[in-house]
SEBA-219703 format. One record per residue (C-alpha): residue number from 1; residue in three letters; x, y, z. Coordinates in steps of 0.02 Angstrom, whole numbers, padded with zeros to 5 digits. Example, Ala and Ser with C-alpha at 12.3 -4.5 7.8 and 13.67 -1.06 7.14 Angstrom:
% residues 2
n 1&res ALA&xx 00615&yy -00225&zz 00390
n 2&res SER&xx 00684&yy -00053&zz 00357
***
This chain:
% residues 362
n 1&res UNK&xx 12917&yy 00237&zz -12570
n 2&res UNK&xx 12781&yy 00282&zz -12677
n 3&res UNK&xx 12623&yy 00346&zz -12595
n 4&res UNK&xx 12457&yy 00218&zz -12597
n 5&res UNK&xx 12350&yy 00226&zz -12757
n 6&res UNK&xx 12191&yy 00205&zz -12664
n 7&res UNK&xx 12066&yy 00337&zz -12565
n 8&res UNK&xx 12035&yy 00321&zz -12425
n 9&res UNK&xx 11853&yy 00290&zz -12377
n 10&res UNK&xx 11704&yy 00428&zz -12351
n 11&res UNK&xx 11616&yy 00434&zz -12212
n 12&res UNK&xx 11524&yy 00291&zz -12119
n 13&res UNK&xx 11615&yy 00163&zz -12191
n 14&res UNK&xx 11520&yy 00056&zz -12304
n 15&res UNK&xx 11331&yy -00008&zz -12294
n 16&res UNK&xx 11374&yy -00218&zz -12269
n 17&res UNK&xx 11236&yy -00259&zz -12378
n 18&res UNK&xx 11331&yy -00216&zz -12540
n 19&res UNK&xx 11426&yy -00382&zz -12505
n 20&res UNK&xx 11286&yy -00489&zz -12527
n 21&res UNK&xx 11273&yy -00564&zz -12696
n 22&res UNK&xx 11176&yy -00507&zz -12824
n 23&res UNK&xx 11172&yy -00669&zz -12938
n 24&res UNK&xx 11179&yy -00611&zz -13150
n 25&res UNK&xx 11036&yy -00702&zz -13244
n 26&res UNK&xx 11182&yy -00831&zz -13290
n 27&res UNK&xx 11197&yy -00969&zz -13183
n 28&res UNK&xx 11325&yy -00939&zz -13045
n 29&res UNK&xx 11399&yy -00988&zz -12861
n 30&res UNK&xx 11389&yy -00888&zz -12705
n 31&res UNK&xx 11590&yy -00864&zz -12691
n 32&res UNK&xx 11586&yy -00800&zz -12863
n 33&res UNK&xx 11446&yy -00687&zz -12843
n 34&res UNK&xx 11530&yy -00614&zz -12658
n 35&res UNK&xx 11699&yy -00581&zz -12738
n 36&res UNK&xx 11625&yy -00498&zz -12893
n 37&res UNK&xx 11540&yy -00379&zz -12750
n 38&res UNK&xx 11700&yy -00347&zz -12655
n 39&res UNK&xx 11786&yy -00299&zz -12815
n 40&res UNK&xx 11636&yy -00180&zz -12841
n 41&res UNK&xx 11626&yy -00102&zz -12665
n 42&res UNK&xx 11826&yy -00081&zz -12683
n 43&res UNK&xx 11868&yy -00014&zz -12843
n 44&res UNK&xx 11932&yy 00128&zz -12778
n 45&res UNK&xx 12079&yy 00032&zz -12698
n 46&res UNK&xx 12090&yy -00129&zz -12785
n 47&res UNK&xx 12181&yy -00147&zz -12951
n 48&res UNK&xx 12070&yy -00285&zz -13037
n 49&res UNK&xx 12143&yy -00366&zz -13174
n 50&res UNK&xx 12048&yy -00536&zz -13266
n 51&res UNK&xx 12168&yy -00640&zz -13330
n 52&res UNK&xx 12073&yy -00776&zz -13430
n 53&res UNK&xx 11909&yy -00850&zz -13444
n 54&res UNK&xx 11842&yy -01050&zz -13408
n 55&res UNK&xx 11703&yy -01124&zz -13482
n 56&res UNK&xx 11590&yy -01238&zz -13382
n 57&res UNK&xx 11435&yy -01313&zz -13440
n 58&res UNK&xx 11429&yy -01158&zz -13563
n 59&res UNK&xx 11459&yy -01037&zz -13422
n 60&res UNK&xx 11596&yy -00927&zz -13446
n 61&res UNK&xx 11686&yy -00876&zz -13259
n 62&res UNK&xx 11836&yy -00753&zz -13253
n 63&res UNK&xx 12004&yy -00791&zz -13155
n 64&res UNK&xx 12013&yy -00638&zz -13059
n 65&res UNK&xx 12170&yy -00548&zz -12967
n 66&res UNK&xx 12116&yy -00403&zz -12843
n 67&res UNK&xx 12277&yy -00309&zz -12786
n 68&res UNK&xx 12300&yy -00187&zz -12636
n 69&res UNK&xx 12450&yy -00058&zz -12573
n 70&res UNK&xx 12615&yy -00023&zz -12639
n 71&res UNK&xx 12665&yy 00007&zz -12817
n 72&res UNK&xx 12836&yy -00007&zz -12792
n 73&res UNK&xx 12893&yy -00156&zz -12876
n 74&res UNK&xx 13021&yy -00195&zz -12764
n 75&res UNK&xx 12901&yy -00182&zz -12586
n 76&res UNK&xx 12870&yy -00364&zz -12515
n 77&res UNK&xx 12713&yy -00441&zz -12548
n 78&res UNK&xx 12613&yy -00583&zz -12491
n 79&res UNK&xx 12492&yy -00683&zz -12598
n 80&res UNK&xx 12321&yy -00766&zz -12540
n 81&res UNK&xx 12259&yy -00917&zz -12651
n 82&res UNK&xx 12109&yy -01020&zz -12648
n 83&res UNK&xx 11967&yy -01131&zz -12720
n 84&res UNK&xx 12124&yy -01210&zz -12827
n 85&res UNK&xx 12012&yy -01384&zz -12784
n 86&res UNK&xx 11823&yy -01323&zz -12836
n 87&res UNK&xx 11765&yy -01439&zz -12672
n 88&res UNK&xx 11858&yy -01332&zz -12553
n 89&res UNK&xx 11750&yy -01178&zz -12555
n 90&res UNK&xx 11796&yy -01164&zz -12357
n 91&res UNK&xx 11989&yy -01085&zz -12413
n 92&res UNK&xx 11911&yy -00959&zz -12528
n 93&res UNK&xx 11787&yy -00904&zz -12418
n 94&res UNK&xx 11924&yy -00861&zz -12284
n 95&res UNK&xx 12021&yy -00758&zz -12407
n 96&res UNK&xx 11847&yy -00669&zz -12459
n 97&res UNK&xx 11830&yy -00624&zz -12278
n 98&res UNK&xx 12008&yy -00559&zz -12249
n 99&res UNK&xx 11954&yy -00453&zz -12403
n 100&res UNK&xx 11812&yy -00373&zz -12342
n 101&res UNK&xx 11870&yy -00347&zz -12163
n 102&res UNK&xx 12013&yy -00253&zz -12260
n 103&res UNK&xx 11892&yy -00143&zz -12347
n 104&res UNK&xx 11804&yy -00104&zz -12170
n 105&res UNK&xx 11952&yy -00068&zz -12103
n 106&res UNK&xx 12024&yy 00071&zz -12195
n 107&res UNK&xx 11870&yy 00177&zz -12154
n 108&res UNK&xx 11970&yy 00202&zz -11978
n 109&res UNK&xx 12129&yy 00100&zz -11962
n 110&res UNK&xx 12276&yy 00236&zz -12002
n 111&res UNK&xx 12397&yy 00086&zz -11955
n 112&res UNK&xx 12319&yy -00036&zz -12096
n 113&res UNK&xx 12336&yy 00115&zz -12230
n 114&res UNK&xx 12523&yy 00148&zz -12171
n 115&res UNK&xx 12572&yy -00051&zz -12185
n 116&res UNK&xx 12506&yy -00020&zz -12378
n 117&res UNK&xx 12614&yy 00106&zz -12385
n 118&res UNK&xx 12746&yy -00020&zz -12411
n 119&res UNK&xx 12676&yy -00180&zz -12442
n 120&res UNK&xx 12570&yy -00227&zz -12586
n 121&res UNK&xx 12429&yy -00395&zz -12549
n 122&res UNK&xx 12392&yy -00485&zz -12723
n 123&res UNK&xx 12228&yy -00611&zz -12689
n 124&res UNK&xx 12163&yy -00746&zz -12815
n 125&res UNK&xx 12017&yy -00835&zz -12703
n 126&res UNK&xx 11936&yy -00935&zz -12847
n 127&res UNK&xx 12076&yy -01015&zz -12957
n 128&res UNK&xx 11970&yy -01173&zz -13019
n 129&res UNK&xx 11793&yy -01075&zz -13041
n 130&res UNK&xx 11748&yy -01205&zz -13151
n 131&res UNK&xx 11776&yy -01355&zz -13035
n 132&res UNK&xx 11702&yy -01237&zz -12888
n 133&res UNK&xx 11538&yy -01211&zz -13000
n 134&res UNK&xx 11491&yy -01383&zz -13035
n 135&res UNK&xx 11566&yy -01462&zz -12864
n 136&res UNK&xx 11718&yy -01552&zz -12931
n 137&res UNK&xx 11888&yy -01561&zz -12853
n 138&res UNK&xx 11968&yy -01568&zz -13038
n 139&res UNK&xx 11939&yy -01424&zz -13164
n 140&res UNK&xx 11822&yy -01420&zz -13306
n 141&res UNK&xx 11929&yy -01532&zz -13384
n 142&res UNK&xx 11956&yy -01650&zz -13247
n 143&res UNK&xx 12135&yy -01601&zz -13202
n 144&res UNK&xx 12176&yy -01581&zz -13035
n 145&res UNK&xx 12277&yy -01435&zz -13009
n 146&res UNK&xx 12390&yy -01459&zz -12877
n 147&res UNK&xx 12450&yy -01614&zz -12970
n 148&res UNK&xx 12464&yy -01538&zz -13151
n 149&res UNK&xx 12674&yy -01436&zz -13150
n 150&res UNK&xx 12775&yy -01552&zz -13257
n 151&res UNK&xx 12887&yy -01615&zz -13134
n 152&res UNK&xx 12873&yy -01785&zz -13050
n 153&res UNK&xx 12916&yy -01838&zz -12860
n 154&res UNK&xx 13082&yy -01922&zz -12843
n 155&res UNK&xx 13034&yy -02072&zz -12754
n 156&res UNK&xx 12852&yy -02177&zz -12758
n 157&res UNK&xx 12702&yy -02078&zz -12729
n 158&res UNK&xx 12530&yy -02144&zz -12643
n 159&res UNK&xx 12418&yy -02240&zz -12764
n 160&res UNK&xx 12315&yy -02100&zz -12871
n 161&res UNK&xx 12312&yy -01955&zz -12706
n 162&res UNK&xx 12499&yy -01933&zz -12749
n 163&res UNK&xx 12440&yy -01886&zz -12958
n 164&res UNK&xx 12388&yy -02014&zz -13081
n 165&res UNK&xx 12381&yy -01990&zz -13287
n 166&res UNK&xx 12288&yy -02139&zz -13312
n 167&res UNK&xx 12117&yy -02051&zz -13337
n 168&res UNK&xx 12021&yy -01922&zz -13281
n 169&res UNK&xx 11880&yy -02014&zz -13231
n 170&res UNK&xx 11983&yy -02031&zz -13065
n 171&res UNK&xx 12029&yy -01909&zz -12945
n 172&res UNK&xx 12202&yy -01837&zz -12936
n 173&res UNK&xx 12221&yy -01828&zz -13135
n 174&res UNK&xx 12388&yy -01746&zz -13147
n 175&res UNK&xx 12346&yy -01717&zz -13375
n 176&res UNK&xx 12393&yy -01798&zz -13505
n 177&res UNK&xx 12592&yy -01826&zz -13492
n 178&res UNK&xx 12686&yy -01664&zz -13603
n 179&res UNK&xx 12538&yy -01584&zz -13631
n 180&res UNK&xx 12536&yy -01397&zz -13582
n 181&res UNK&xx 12470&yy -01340&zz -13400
n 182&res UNK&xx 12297&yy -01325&zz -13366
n 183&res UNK&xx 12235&yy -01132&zz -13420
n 184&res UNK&xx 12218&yy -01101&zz -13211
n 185&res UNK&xx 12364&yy -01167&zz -13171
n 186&res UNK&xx 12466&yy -01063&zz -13306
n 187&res UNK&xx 12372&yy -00916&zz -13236
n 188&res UNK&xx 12433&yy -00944&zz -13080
n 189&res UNK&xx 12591&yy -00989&zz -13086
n 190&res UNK&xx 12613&yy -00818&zz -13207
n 191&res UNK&xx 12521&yy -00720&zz -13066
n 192&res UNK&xx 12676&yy -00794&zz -12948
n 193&res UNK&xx 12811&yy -00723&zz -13068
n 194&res UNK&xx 12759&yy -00559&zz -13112
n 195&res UNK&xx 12689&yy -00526&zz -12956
n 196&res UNK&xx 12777&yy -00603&zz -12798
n 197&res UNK&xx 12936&yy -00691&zz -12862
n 198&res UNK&xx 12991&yy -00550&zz -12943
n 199&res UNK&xx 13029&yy -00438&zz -12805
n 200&res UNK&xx 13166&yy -00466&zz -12671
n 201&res UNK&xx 13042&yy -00536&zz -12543
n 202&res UNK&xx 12886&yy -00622&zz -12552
n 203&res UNK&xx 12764&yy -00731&zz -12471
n 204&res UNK&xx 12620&yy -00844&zz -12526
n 205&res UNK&xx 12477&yy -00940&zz -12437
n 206&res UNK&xx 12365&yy -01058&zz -12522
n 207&res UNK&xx 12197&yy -01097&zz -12429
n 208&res UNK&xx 12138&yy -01284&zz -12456
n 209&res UNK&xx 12057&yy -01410&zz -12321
n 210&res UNK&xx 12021&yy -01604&zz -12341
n 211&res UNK&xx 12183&yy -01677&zz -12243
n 212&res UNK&xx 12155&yy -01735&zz -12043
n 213&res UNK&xx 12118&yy -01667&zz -11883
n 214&res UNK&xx 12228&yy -01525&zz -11864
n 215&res UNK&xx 12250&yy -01375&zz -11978
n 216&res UNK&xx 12414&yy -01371&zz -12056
n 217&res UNK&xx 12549&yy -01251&zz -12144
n 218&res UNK&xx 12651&yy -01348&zz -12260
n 219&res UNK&xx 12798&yy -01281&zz -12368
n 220&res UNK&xx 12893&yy -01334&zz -12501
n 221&res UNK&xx 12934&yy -01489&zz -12559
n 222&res UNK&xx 12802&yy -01590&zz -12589
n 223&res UNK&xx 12898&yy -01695&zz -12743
n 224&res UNK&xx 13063&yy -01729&zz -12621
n 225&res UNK&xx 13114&yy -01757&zz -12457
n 226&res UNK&xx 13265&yy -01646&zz -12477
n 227&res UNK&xx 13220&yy -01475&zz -12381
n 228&res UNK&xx 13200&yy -01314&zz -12466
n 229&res UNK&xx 13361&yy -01204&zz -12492
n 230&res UNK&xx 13272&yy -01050&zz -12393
n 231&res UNK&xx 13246&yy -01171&zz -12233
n 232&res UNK&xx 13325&yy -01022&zz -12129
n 233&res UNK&xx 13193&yy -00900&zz -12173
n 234&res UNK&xx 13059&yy -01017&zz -12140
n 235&res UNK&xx 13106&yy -01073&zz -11978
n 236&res UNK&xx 13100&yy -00892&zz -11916
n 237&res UNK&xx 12940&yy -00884&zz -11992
n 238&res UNK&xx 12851&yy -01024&zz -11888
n 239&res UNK&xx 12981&yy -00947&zz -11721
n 240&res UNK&xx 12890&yy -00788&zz -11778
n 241&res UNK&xx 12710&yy -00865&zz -11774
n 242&res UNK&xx 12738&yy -00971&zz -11610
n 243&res UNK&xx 12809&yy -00832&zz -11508
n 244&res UNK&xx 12656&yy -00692&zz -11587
n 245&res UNK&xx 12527&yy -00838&zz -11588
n 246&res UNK&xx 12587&yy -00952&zz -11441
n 247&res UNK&xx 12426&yy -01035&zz -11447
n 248&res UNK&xx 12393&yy -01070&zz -11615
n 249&res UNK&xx 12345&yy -01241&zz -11668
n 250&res UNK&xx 12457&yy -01253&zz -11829
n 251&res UNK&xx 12586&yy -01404&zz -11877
n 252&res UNK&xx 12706&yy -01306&zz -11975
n 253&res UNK&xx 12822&yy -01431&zz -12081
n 254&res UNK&xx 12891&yy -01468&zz -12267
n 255&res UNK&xx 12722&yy -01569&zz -12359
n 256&res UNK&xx 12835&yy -01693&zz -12379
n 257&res UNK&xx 12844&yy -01769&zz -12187
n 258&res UNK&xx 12667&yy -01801&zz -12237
n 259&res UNK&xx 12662&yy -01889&zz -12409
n 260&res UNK&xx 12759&yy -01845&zz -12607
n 261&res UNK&xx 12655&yy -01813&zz -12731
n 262&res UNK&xx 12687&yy -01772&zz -12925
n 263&res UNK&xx 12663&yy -01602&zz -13007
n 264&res UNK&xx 12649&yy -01500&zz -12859
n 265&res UNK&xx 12638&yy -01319&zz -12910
n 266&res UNK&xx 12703&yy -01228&zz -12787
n 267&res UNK&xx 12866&yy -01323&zz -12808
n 268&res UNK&xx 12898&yy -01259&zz -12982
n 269&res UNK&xx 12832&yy -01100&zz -12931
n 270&res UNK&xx 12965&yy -01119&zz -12804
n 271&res UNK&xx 13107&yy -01174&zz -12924
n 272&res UNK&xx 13078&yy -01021&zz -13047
n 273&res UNK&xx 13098&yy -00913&zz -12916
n 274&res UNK&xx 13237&yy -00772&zz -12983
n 275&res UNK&xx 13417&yy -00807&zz -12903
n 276&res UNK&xx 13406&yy -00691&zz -12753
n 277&res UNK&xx 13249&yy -00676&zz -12723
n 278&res UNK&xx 13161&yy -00740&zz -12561
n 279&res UNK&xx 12997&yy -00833&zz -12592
n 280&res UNK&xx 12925&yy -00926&zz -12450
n 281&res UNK&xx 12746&yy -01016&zz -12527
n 282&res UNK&xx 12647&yy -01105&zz -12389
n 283&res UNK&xx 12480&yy -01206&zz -12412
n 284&res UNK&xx 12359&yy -01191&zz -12279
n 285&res UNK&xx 12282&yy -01379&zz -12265
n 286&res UNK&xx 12115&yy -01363&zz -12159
n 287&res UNK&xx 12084&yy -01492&zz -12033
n 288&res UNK&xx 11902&yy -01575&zz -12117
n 289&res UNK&xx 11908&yy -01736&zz -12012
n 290&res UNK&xx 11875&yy -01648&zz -11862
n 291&res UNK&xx 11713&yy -01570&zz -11916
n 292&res UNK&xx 11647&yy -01733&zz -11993
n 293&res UNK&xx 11690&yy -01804&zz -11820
n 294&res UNK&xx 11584&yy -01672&zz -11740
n 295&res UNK&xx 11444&yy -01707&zz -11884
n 296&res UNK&xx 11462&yy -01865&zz -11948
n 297&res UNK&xx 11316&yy -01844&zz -12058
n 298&res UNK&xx 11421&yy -01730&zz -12168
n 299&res UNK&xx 11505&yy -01913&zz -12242
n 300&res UNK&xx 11355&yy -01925&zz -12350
n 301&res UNK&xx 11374&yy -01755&zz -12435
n 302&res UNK&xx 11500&yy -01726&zz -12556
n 303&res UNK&xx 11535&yy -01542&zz -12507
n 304&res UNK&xx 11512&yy -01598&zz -12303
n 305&res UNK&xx 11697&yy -01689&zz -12337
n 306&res UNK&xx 11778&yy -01545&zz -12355
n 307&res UNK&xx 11690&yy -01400&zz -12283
n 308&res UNK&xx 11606&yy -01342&zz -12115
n 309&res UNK&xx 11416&yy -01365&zz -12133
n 310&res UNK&xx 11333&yy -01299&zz -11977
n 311&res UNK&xx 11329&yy -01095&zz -11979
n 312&res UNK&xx 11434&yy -01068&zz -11803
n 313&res UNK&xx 11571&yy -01197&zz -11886
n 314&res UNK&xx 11600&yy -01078&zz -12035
n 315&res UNK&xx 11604&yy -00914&zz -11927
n 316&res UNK&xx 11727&yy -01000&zz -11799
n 317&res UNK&xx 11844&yy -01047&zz -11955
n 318&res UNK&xx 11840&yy -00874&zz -12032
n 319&res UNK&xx 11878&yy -00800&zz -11849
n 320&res UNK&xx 12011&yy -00929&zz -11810
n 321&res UNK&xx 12114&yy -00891&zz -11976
n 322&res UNK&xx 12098&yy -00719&zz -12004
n 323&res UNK&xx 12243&yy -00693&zz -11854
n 324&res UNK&xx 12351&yy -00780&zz -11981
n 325&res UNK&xx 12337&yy -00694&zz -12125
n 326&res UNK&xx 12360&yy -00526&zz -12052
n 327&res UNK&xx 12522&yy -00608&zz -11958
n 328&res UNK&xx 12600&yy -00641&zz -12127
n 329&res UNK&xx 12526&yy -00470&zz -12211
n 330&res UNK&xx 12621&yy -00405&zz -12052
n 331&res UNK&xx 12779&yy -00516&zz -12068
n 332&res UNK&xx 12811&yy -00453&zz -12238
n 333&res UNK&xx 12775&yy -00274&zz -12194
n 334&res UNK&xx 12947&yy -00305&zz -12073
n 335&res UNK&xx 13026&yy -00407&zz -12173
n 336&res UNK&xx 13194&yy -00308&zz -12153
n 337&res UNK&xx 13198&yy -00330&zz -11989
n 338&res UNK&xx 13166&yy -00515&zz -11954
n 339&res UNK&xx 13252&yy -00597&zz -12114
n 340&res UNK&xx 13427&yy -00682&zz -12072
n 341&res UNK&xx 13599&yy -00621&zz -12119
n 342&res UNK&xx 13727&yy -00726&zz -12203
n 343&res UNK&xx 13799&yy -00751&zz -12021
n 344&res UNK&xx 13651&yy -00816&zz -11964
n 345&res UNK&xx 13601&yy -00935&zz -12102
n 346&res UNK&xx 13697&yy -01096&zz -12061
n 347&res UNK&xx 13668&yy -01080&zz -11878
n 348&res UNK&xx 13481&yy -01076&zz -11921
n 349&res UNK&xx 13486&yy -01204&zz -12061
n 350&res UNK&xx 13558&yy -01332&zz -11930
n 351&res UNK&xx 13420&yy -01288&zz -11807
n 352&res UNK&xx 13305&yy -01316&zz -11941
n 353&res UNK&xx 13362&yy -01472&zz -12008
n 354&res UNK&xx 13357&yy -01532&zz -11826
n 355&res UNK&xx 13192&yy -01494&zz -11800
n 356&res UNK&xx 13117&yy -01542&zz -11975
n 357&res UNK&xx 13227&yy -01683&zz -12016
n 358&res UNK&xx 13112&yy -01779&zz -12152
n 359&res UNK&xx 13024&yy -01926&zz -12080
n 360&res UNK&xx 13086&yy -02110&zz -12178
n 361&res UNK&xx 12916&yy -02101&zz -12289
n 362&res UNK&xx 12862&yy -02283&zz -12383
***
């Protein structure tokens, strides 16, 4: 295995005011501005590469990738995704944390800079700056991105939430029918192949909140009832996170028990995964009801809806989730150890089945 490509840190680890943000002249947003100083504080370990740049109201905002451990190409990897919905600032704010507690941590934790040894962490926290910067759920050009992969659900979807190409000037606009992805979503998706899919194992967690009272993990599908082909490896997954985390608050279960919806992109990303290859994507869904029931007030604020408001709310969610994050940085670390043989595959997929049989949706 190749050694790490980063140093590790002098001595005292670093001052925690270098995190806050230092807004440009430009206009900006507080994410943008904390990532941008993350990158800076870690450039000595993270390989930074910007990808593209989106235009909003003539601002111009990078799509960022900050990467971290191995450079073997064939080491597992996990990937952390966020702000893919410019309202849900609370997802990339929990990867930015993970991020910097990473940073802190390799002033002093010799296990941390062995698991890099053979496990490389690829993060995109702000995939829809645009939509993030002027408080849309859609991007810039009022797509929403977890609706816009070419594909469409096999049976009826809900009215608009499950993707619409009427018009953008409603929510859930999937794009114009055959017209090419989005510029984020592209960006992405070719972020997934040449970093994650394309090695033997992989993992993926995209951070989003808006949907009920519980915080959920969903996986693949979200266009079909039918269950994903790797159902074996993601049942020991969640067995992996109930036994490690036996009191974690999680429904873990396909998207589709829940509701179909058109143009999912982690479903194609899914699909074009490389024959052989293990890739197990997984979308965090944040619970947001229950904090509006705790503050109802938050109804009348457009950002309230989807996000904690109240200080000790956002520090509780960034404690509560960093535990699962470092399980899965963890779980891929191991991966040779936990991941099923072909003689334990169809005993597994029949547990599986069993236990997420899909539910008869409308």
């Amino acid at each position: 295995m190749d050694p790490l490509t980063f140093r590790p840190w002098p001595h005292p680890p670093p001052d925690p005011a270098v995190f806050a943000p230092t807004p440009d002249a430009a206009a900006t947003f507080d994410e943008h501005e904390e990532l941008k100083a993350i990158l800076r504080t870690g450039n000595a370990h993270f390989d930074t590469q910007v990808h593209a740049h989106i235009t909003a109201r003539g601002q111009s905002f990078p799509l960022f990738t900050a990467s971290i451990g191995t450079q073997d190409p064939l080491a597992p990897a996990v990937g952390f995704f966020g702000g893919i919905h410019g309202l849900e600032r609370i997802g990339t704010q929990v990867i930015l944390h993970y991020m910097r507690a990473l940073l802190f941590r390799l002033a002093w934790d010799e296990l941390l800079v062995q698991q890099l040894q053979k496990v490389r962490l690829v993060f995109m926290p702000i995939v829809n700056p645009g939509g993030m910067f002027t408080l849309k759920r859609a991007n810039p050009n009022g797509v929403d991105l977890m609706r816009n992969a070419p594909h469409r659900a096999e049976r009826p979807v809900p009215f608009l939430a499950g993707g619409q190409t009427l018009t953008p000037r409603l929510p859930w606009y999937c794009g114009r029918p055959g017209a090419p992805m989005e510029p984020e979503s592209a960006v992405m998706l070719q972020v997934v192949r040449d970093q994650l899919a394309s090695r033997p194992f992989s993992l993926a967690l995209d951070c989003h909140s808006g949907y009920g009272f519980a915080d959920s993990i969903w996986f693949p599908y979200a266009r079909t009832r039918r269950l994903m082909p790797h159902l074996p490896e993601m049942f020991t997954l969640m067995t992996m996170l109930e036994q490690s985390m036996p009191h974690h608050a999680y429904s873990f279960e396909p998207q589709s028990n829940q509701y179909l919806l058109h143009g999912d992109l982690w479903d194609h990303a899914y699909d074009h995964t490389p024959q052989g290859h293990v890739f197990l994507p997984m979308t965090l869904e944040l619970g947001s009801w229950l904090w509006i029931r705790k503050n109802p007030r938050q109804l009348f604020s457009r950002h309230g809806i989807f996000n904690p408001i109240k200080a000790h709310r956002v520090k509780r969610v960034l404690r509560r989730h960093a535990d699962l994050l470092d399980f899965l940085t963890r779980a891929a670390f191991a991966a040779p150890r936990w991941l099923p043989g072909a003689d334990r595959r169809a005993q597994l997929s029949q547990l599986a089945t069993a236990h997420w049989r899909p539910r008869q949706l409308p």
